[in-house]
C-alpha positions, 0 to 999 in steps of 0.5 A: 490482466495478471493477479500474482502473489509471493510466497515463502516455504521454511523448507523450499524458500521463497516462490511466485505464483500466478493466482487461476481461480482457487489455485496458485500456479507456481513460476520458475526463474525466481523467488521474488516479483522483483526478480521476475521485474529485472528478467522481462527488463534484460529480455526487452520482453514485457512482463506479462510475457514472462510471466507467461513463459514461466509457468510450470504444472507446479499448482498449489491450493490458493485457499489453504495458503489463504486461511494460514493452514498452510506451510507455505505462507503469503509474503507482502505483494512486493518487496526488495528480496535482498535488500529491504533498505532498498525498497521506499515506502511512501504515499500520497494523501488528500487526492479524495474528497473524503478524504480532505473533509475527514482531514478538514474536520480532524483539524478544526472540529468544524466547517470553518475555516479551510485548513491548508488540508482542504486548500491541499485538495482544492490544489489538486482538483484545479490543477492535477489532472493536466493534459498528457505531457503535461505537469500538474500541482504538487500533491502531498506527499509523506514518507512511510519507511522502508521495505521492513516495514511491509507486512503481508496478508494475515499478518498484525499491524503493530501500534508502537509503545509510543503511538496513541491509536492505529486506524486503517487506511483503505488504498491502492498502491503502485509498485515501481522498480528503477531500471538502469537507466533510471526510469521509473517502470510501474511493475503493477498495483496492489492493494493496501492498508497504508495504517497511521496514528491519526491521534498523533495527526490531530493534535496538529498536522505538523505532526503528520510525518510522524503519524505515517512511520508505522507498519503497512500490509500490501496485497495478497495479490499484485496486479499486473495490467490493472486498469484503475479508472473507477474501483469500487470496494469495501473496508470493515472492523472486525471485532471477534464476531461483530463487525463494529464498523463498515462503509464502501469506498471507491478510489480509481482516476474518476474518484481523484483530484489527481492522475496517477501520472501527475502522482507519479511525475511528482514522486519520480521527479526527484533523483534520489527517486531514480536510482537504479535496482530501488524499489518503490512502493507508494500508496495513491490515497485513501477514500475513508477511514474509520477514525473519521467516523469516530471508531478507535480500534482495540488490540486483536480488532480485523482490518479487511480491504476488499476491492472488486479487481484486486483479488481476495482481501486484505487481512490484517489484525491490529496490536497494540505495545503498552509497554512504556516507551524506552528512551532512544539514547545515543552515545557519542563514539 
């Protein structure tokens, strides 16, 4: 297993770094994880293999970059470094039991009757684990935005003018880039902070494409040969020095009504999804989430995801506009 991060400097631009302990070990041949991506793909040689042969002596202080009290500065895990139009941003909700009945509650206020929410879960526990080989139910499936979108370690997490709340979501995201043949390659997994609007989402959950196209953080760190079976973290709310709100989660296969194949299967079948040098980031569901426990995050409130195996957690303010929403008008040609 390898942990690597990406990184920017004003001066000396963008690098990658594999993360050993307390230090980054800067990499030769490339200023982005894409890149490194693209290189092993030429080569027919894995990933890790190049990773491993572009190491140099280079090593900077990983705690310094960390804490912000550096000049270098953490980037999101992955991104298209080119072309942000070019990276997509989805996700895939109702794969854990919380999850479903967090949903299931949001949308009746009780245990009765199943919403199409849970009915959604149910879906996915009787038919999204199929043999190998083989396809599995359809999960839900939504659109977060493109790469612009992502935002790194440290960095606010914004609630638009038009936006009725911000709430974490505690995730794992796959990290996939096409080929040129048109497969789909998993690069490797990151944490993440998927982030949506669940007032706009109980109001009525027709309203759930909506709530979704906010910013989202992904990393510090990317994984390369993660093993996601059974993973086991913690999500808290920080408000200046009290933490107003904690709870453990756990995601991985064993805690999902569905494998990563079947997700997977069921985002790349579509060939809009397959066009070669794309990048695709698509987070694998949320286990809780402090909304479903009743707490509405303030401006300035701390998101913190940490996930044994996924290296340091994941950082990141919330910012709320107030400004009064601005009519979005189009003029004919």
């Amino acid at each position: 297993m390898q942990r690597l991060v990406q990184l920017k400097h004003t001066a000396q631009g963008r690098r990658v770094a594999l993360v050993e302990d307390n230090k980054l070990c800067l990499l030769n041949g490339g200023g982005s994880i894409y890149q490194f991506a693209e290189t092993a793909l030429k080569s027919g040689k894995s990933l890790a293999q190049t990773l491993t042969a572009a190491r140099t002596s280079e090593v900077l202080d990983y705690e310094l970059i960390y804490q912000g009290q550096s000049e270098w500065r953490l980037l999101p895990a992955f991104d298209h470094p080119t072309e942000s139009a070019r990276c997509l941003v989805t996700g895939t909700g109702l794969t854990h039991k919380a999850s479903a009945e967090n949903r299931q509650a949001m949308h009746t206020g009780q245990a009765q009757p199943v919403t199409d929410s849970m009915r959604m879960y149910q879906s996915g526990l009787e038919g999204g684990r199929p043999a190998p080989g083989q396809i599995g139910s359809q999960p839900e499936w939504f659109y977060k935005g493109g790469g612009d979108i992502l935002r790194a370690h440290g960095e606010p997490l914004i609630v638009p003018p038009f936006g009725l709340d911000g709430g974490e979501e505690a995730e794992v995201a796959g990290v996939y880039l096409i080929d040129a043949a048109g497969n789909a390659r998993r690069v490797g997994l990151a944490l993440g902070n998927e982030f949506s609007d669940h007032k706009w989402e109980a109001k009525n959950y027709l309203w759930l494409a909506h709530s979704k196209l906010r910013t989202c953080a992904l990393g510090p760190e990317l994984i390369v040969g993660a093993e996601f079976n059974d993973a086991r973290g913690v999500v808290r709310i920080e408000r200046g020095a009290k933490t107003v709100w904690t709870s453990p989660f756990a995601t991985g296969e064993k805690n999902m009504s569905h494998t990563v194949a079947n997700l997977e299967h069921h985002h790349f079948k579509y060939a809009a999804h397959r066009r070669p040098g794309d990048a695709h980031i698509h987070f694998f569901g949320a286990d809780v989430f402090s909304f479903g426990a009743g707490i509405e995050l303030a401006d300035g409130d701390v998101m913190e995801i940490s996930l044994a195996g996924f290296g340091r957690p994941l950082r990141n303010p919330i910012r709320i506009d107030r400004t009064v929403p601005a009519l979005a008008a189009v003029e004919p040609l």
